[in-house]
C-alpha positions in Angstrom: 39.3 -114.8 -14.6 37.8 -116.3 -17.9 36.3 -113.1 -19.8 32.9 -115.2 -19.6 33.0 -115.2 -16.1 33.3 -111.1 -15.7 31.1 -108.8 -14.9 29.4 -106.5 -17.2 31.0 -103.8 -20.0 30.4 -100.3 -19.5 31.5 -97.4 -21.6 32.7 -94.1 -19.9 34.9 -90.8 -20.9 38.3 -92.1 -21.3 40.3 -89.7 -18.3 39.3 -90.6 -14.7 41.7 -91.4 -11.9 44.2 -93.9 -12.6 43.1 -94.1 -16.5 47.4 -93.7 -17.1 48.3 -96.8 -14.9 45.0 -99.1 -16.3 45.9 -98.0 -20.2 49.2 -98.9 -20.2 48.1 -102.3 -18.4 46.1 -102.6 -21.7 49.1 -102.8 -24.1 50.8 -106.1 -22.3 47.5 -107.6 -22.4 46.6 -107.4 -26.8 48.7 -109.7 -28.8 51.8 -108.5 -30.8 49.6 -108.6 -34.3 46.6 -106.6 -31.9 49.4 -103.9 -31.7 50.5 -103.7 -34.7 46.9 -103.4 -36.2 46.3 -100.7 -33.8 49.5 -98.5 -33.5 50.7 -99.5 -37.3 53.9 -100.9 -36.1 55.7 -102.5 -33.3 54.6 -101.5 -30.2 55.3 -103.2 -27.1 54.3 -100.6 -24.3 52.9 -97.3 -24.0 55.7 -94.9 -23.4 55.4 -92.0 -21.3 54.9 -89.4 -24.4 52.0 -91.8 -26.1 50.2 -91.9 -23.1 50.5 -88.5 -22.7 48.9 -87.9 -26.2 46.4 -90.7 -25.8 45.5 -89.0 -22.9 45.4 -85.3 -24.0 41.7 -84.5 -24.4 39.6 -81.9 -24.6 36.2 -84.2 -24.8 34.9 -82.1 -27.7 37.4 -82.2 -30.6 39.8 -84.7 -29.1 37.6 -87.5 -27.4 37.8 -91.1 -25.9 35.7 -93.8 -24.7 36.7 -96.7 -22.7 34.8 -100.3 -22.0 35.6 -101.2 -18.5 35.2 -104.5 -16.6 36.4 -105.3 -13.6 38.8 -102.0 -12.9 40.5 -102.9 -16.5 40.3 -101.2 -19.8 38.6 -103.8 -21.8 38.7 -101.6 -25.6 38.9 -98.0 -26.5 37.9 -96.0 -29.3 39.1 -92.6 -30.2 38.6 -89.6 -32.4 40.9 -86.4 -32.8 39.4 -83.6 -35.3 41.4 -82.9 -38.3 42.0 -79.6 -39.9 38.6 -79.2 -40.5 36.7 -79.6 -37.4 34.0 -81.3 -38.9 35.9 -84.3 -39.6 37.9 -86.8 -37.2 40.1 -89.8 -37.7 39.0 -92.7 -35.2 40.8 -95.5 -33.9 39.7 -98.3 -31.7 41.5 -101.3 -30.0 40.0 -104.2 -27.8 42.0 -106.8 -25.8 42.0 -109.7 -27.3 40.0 -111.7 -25.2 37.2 -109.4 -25.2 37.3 -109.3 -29.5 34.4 -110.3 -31.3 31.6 -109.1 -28.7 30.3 -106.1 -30.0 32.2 -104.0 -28.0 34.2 -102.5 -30.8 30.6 -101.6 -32.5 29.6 -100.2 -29.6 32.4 -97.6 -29.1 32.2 -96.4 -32.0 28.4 -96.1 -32.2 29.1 -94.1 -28.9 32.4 -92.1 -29.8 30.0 -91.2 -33.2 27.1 -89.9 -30.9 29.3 -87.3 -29.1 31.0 -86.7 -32.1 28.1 -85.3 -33.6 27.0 -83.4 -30.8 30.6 -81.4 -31.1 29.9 -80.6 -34.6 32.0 -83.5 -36.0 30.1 -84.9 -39.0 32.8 -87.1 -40.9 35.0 -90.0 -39.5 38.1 -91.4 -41.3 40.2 -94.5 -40.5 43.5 -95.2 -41.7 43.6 -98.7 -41.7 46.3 -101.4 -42.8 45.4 -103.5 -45.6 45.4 -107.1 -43.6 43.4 -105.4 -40.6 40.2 -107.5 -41.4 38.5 -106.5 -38.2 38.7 -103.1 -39.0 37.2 -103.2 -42.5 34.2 -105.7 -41.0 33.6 -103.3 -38.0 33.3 -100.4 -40.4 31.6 -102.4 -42.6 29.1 -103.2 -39.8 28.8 -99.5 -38.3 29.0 -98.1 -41.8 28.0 -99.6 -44.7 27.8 -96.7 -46.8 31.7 -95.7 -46.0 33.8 -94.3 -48.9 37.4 -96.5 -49.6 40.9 -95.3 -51.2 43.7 -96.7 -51.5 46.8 -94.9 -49.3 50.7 -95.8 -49.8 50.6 -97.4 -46.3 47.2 -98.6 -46.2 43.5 -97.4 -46.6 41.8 -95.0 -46.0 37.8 -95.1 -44.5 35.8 -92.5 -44.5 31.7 -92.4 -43.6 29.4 -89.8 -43.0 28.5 -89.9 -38.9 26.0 -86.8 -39.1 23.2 -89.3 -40.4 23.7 -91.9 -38.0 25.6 -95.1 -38.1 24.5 -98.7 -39.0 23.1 -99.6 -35.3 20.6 -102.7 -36.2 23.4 -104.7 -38.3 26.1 -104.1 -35.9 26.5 -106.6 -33.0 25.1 -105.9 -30.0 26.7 -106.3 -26.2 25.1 -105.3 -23.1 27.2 -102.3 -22.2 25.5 -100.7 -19.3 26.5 -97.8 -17.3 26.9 -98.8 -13.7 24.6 -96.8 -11.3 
């Protein structure tokens, strides 16, 4: 089914039943350069020690948020605290099909809010130099991020404690179901 044609978006806790099985149906479904933009290198499925880590969470320091349509993992976005609890690298990655919709914006606008209300004030975002959606979304979520070169990459950083860029940043219609 087109993505058009689907229901709905809506953003929950990454780590209900069957969350395993549906995020590793996500990796067959992004494109080989979707991978490697997200995972930093070749990546052609989720092996059973990733998911585990992408799945270990504690929803406070070590959070993730899925958008779901359909009974499918649509995008997630993640953080895990650093050595200083106040600050968290964040990754995100959205099927292809469902890119350029907001739905990027919107996990991270909503990974940011329960961020902050863990004490987590600081997101970072290692980032490969050709990734050009991930220096527009954080360019759209936060416009007032710091930038420095890295030898694989760069490196983001932005302060989450005052609120992100939510008027500039696309918009989707991400309700929760009732």
């Amino acid at each position: 089914m087109p993505a058009s044609a689907s229901p709905t978006p809506h953003l929950r806790p990454l780590g209900e039943g069957g969350d395993r099985e549906r995020l590793r149906a996500l990796c067959p479904r992004l494109s080989p350069r979707s991978r490697h933009l997200r995972f930093q290198g070749a990546v052609n499925e989720l092996s059973d020690s990733l998911l585990e880590q992408l799945l270990d969470l504690d929803h406070r320091q070590r959070e993730a948020l899925v958008a779901m349509a359909d009974d499918q993992i649509l995008g997630v976005a993640r953080y895990a605290a650093d050595d200083d609890p106040r600050r968290a690298e964040v990754a995100v990655v959205v099927a292809d099909e469902w890119q350029r919709r907001g739905i990027a914006a919107q996990l991270v606008t909503r990974l940011a809010d329960t961020a902050v209300e863990h004490g987590i004030r600081t997101f970072t975002a290692s980032v490969l130099r050709d990734n050009d959606e991930a220096r527009r979304l954080i360019g759209a979520v936060a416009p007032r991020h710091h930038l420095a070169n890295a030898a694989d990459g760069l490196r983001f950083s932005w302060n989450i404690a005052s609120g992100l860029q939510r008027a500039g940043a696309p918009r989707v219609d991400l309700r929760t179901p009732r």
